[in-house]
Legacy VTK file of the C-alpha trace (Angstrom):
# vtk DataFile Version 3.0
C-alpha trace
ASCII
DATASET POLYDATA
POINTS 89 float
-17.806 -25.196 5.515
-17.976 -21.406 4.511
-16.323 -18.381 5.065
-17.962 -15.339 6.106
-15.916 -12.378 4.745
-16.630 -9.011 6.676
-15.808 -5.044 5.262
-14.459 -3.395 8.333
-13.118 0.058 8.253
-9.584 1.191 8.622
-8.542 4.559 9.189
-5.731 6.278 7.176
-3.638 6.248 10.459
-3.761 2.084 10.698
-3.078 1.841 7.168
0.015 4.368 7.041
1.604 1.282 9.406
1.385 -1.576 7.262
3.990 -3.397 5.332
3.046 -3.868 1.381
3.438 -6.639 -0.445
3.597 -8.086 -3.807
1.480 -11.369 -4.463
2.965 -11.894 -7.769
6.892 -12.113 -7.268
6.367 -12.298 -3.226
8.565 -9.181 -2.475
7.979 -6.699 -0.035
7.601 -3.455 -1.788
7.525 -1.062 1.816
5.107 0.641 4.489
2.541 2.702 3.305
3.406 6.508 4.238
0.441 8.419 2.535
-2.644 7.736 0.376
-3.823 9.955 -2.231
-7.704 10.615 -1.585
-10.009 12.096 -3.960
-11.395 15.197 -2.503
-15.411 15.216 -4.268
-15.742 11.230 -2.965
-13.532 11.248 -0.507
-12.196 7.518 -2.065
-8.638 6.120 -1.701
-6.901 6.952 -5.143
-2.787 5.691 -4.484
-1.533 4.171 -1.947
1.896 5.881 -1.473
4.728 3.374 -0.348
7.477 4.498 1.339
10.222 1.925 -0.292
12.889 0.502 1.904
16.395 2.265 1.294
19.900 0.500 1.614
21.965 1.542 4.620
24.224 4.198 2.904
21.716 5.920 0.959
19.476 6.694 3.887
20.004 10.152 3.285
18.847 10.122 -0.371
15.427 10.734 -1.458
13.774 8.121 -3.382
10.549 8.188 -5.306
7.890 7.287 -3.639
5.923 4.290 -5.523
2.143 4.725 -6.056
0.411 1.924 -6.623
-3.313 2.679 -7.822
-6.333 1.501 -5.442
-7.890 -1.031 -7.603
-4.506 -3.146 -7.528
-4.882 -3.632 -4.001
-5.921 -7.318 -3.325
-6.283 -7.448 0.307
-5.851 -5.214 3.303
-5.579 -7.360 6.555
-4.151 -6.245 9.698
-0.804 -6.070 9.384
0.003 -5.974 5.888
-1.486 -4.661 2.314
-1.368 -7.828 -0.369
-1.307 -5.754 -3.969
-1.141 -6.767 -7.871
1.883 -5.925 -9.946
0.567 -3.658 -13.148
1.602 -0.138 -13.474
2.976 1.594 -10.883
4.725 4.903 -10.641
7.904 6.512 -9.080
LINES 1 90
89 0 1 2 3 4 5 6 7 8 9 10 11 12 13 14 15 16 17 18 19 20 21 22 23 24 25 26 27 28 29 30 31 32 33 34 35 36 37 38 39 40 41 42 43 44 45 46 47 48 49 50 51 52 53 54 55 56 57 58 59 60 61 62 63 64 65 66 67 68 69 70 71 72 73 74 75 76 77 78 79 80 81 82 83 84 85 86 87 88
């Protein structure tokens, strides 16, 4: 049996909705709020993860955590599978 994989298109509004998650230690790192595009190619840079924030803090602002394009494993239709390597706050 084979599987047919197919590239599909997903606009930056679908993907801004997703949860993100870490295939390495299975946690869930947040929901995407922003990507970073470059502006010549018009290519996804960062994803920019909004990271969840415990109850009392909710008024705090965190860093946001970029994790770079080519550590994204999988994009499916309700959540973003990503490598851990080097991400920044």
């Amino acid at each position: 049996m084979s599987t047919i994989m197919t590239k599909t298109m997903i606009s930056t509004v679908d993907l801004r909705k997703l949860d993100v998650i870490n295939i390495e230690e299975g946690s869930y790192l947040g929901n995407v709020c922003d990507v970073d595009l470059d502006p010549e190619t018009g290519r996804i840079n960062f994803l920019i993860v909004d990271q969840p924030r415990p109850f009392l803090l909710w008024r705090n602002r965190w860093a946001d955590l970029e994790i770079p394009w080519r550590d994204v494993v999988l994009v499916g239709s309700d959540v973003v599978l990503v490598k851990n390597r080097t991400w920044h706050r």
